[in-house]
MARZAVEX-578317 format. One record per residue: residue in three letters; x, y, z of N, C-alpha, C in turn. Coordinates in nm, 2 decimals. Example, Ala and Ser with C-alpha at 12.3 -4.5 7.8 and 13.67 -1.06 7.14 Angstrom:
2
{rec 'Ala' {1.32 -0.57 0.78} {1.23 -0.45 0.78} {1.32 -0.33 0.78}};
{rec 'Ser' {1.28 -0.22 0.71} {1.37 -0.11 0.71} {1.29 0.00 0.79}};
END
This chain:
114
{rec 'Unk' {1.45 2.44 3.41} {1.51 2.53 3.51} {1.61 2.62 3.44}};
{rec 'Unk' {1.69 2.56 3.31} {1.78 2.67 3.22} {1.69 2.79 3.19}};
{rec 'Unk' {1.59 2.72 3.14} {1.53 2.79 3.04} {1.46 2.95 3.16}};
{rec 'Unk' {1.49 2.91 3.27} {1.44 3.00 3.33} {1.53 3.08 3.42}};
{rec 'Unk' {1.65 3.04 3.39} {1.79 3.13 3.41} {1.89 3.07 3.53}};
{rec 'Unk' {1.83 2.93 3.57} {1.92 2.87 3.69} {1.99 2.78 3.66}};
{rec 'Unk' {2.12 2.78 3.71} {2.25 2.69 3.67} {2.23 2.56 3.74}};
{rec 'Unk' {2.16 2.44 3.64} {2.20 2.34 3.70} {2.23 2.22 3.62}};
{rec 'Unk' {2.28 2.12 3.66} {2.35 1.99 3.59} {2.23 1.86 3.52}};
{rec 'Unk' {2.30 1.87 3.46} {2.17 1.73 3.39} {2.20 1.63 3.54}};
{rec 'Unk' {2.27 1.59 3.60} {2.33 1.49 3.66} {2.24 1.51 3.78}};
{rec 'Unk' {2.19 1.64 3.87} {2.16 1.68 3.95} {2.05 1.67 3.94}};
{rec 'Unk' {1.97 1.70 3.80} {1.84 1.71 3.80} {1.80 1.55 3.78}};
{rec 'Unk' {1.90 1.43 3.72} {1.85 1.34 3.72} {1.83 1.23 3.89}};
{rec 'Unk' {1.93 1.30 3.97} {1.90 1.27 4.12} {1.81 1.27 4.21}};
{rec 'Unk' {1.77 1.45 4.13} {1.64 1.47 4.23} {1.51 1.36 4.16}};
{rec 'Unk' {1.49 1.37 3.99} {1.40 1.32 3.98} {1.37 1.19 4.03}};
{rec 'Unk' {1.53 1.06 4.01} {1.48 0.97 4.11} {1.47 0.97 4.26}};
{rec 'Unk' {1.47 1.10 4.31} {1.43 1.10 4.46} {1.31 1.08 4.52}};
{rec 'Unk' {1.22 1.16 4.37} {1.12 1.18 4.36} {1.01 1.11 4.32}};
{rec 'Unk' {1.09 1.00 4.23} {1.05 0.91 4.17} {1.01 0.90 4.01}};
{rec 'Unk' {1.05 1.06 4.01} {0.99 1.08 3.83} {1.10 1.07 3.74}};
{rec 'Unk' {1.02 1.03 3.62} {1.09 0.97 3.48} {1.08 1.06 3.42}};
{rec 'Unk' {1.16 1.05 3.31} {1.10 1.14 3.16} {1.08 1.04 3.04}};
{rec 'Unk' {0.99 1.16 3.01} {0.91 1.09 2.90} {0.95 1.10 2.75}};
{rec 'Unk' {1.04 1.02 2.69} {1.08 1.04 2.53} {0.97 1.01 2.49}};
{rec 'Unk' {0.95 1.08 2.34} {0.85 1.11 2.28} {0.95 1.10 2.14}};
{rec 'Unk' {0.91 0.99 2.09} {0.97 0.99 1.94} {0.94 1.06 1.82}};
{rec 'Unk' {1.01 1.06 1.73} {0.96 1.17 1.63} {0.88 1.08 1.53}};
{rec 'Unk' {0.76 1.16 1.43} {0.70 1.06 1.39} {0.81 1.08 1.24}};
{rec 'Unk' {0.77 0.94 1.20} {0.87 0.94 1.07} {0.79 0.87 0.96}};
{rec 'Unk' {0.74 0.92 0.85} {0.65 0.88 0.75} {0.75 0.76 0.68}};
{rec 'Unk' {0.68 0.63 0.73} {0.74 0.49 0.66} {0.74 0.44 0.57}};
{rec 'Unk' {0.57 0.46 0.52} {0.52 0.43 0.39} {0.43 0.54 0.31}};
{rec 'Unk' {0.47 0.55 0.16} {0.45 0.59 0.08} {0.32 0.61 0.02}};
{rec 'Unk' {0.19 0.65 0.02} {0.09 0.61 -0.09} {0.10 0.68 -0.21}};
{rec 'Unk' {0.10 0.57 -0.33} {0.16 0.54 -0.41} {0.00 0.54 -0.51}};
{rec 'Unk' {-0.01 0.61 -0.66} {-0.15 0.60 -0.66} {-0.10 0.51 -0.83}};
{rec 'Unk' {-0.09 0.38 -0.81} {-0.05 0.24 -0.91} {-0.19 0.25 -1.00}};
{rec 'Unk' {-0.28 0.31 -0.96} {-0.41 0.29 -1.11} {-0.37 0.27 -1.26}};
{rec 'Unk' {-0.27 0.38 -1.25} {-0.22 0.47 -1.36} {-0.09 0.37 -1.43}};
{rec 'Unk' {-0.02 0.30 -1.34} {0.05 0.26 -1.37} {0.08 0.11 -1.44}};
{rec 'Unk' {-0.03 0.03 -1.37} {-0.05 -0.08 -1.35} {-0.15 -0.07 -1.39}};
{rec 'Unk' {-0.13 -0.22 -1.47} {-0.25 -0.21 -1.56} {-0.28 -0.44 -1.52}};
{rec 'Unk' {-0.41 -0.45 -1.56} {-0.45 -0.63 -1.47} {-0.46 -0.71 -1.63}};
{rec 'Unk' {-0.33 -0.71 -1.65} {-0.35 -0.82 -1.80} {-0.37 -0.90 -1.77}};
{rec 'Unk' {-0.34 -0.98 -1.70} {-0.40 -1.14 -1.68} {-0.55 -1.21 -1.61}};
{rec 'Unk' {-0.63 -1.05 -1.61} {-0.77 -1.04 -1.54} {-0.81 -1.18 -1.50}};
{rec 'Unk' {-0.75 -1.19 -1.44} {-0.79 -1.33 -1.30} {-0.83 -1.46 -1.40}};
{rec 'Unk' {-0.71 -1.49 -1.48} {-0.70 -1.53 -1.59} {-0.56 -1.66 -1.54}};
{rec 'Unk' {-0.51 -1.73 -1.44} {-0.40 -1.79 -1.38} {-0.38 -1.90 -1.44}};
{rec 'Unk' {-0.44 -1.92 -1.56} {-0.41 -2.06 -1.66} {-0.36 -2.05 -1.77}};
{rec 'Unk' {-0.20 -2.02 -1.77} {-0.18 -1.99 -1.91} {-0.15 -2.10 -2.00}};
{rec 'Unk' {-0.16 -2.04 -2.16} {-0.13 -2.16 -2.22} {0.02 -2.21 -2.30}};
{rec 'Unk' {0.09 -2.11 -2.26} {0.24 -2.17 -2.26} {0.37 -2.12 -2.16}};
{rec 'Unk' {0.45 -2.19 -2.15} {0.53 -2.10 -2.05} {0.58 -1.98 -2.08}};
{rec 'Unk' {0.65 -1.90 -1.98} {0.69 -1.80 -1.93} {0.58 -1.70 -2.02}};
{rec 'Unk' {0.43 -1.70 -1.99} {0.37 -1.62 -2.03} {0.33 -1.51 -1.93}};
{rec 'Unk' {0.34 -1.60 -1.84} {0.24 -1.51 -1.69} {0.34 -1.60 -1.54}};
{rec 'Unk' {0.42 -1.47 -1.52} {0.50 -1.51 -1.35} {0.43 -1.43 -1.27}};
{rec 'Unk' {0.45 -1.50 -1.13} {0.44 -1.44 -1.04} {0.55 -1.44 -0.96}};
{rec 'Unk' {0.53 -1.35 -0.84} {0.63 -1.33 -0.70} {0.60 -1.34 -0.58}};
{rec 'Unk' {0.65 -1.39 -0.45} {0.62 -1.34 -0.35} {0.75 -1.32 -0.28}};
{rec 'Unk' {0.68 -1.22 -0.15} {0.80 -1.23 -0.04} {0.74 -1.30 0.02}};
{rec 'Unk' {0.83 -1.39 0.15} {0.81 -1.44 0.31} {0.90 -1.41 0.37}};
{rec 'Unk' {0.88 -1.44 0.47} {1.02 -1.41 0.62} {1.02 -1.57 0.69}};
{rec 'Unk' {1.09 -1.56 0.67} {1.17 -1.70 0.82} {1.22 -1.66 0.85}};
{rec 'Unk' {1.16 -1.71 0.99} {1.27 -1.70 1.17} {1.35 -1.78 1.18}};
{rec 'Unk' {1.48 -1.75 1.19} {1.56 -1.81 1.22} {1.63 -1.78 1.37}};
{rec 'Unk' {1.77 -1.87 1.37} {1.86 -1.85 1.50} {1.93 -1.66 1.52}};
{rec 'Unk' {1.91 -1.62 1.41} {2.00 -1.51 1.39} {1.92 -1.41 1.33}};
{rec 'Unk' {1.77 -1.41 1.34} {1.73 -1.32 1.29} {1.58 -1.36 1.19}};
{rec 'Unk' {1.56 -1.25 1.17} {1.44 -1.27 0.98} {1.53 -1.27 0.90}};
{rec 'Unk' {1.44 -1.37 0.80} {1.55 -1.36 0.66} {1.42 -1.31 0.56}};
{rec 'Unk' {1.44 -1.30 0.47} {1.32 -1.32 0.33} {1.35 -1.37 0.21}};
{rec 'Unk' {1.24 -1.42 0.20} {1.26 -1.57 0.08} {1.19 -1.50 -0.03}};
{rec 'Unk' {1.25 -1.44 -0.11} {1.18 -1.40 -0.26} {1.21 -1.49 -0.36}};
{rec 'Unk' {1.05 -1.53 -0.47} {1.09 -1.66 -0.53} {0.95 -1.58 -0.68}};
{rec 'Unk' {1.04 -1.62 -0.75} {0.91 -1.66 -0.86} {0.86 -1.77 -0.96}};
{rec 'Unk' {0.72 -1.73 -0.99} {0.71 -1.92 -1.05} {0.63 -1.86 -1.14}};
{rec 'Unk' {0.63 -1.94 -1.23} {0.59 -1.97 -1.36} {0.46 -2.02 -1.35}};
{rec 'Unk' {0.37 -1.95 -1.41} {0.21 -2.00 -1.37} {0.18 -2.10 -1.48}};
{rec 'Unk' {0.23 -2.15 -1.59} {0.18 -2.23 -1.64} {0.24 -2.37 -1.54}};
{rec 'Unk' {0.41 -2.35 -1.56} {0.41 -2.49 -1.46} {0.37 -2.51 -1.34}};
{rec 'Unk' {0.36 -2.40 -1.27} {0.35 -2.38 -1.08} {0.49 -2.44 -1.04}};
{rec 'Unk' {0.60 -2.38 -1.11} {0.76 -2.40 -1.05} {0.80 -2.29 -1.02}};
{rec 'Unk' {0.91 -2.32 -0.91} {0.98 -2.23 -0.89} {1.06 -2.18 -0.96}};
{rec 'Unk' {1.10 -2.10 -1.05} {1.20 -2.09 -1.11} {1.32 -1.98 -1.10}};
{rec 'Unk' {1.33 -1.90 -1.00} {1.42 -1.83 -0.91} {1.37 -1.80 -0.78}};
{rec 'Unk' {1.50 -1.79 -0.72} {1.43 -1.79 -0.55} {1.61 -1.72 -0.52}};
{rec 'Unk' {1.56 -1.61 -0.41} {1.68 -1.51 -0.33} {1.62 -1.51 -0.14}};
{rec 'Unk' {1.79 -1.54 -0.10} {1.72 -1.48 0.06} {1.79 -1.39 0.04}};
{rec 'Unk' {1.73 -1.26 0.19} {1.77 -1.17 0.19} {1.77 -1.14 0.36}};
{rec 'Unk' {1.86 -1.07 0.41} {1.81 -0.99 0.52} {1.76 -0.89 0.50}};
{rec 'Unk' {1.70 -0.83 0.43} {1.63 -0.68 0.41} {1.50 -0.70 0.30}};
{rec 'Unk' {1.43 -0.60 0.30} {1.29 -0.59 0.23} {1.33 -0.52 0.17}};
{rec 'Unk' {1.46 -0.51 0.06} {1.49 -0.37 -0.02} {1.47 -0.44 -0.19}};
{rec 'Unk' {1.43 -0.33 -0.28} {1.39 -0.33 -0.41} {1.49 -0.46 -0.46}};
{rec 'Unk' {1.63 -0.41 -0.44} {1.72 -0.45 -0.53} {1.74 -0.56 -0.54}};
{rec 'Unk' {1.65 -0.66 -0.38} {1.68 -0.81 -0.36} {1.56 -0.86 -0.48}};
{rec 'Unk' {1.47 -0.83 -0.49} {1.34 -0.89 -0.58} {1.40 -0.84 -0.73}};
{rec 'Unk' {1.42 -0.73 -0.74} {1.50 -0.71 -0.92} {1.63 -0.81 -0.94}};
{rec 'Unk' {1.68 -0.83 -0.84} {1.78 -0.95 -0.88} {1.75 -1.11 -0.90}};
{rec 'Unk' {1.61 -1.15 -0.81} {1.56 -1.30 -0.84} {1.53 -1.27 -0.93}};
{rec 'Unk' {1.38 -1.13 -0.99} {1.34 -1.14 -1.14} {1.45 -1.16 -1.26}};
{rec 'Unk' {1.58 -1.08 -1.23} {1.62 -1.08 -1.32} {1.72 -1.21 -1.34}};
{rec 'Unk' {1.72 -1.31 -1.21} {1.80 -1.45 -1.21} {1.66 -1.58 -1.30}};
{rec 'Unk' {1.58 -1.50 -1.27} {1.48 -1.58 -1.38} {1.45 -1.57 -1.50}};
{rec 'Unk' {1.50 -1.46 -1.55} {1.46 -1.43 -1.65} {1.63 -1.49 -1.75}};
{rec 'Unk' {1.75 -1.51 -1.69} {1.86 -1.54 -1.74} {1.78 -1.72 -1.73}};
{rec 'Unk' {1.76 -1.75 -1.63} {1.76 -1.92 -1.63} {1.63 -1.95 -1.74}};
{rec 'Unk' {1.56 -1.86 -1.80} {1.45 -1.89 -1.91} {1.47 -1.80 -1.99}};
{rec 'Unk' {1.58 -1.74 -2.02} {1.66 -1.71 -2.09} {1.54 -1.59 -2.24}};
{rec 'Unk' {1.45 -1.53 -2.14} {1.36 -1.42 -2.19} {1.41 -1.24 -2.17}};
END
């Protein structure tokens, strides 16, 4: 109705519409979340499905998980040592951000001292 040159109140128009019974409709904006990322180039499969090594700290791996808790998600980032299948650093975090996983790798790499 501004737009069409008549003075009236957000307040007023939100009156009539519940008189009326109508809502409005938010419409979110879209927001690009994830990245495609083209890793061919980057990443390269040295251990070609190869998971038996023959000495330690030759070949680690990582994962994330999430646990529910009372207070929320947390995430459990950990990595292990594929010759022994141990853990050998582990971080919770409340966030999925870079800098929590570069801190277990790099808490594992001080405790095996590589």
């Amino acid at each position: 109705m501004q737009k069409k040159g008549e003075k009236i109140s957000q307040r007023t128009v939100g009156v009539y519409m519940r008189e009326m019974g109508i809502r409005a409709c938010y419409i979110k904006p879209y927001v690009k979340t994830t990245f495609d990322s083209d890793f061919s180039t980057k990443l390269h499969n040295i251990l070609k499905r190869d998971f038996s090594p023959s000495k330690p700290n030759e070949a680690w791996c990582t994962d994330i998980t999430y646990i529910f808790t009372l207070e929320g998600f947390v995430y459990l980032t950990s990595v292990m040592d594929l010759y022994s299948r141990k853990i050998i650093a582990w971080t919770l975090s409340r966030t999925l951000e870079v800098e929590e996983v570069l801190k277990c790798i790099e808490m594992a790499r001080k405790r095996r001292k590589t």
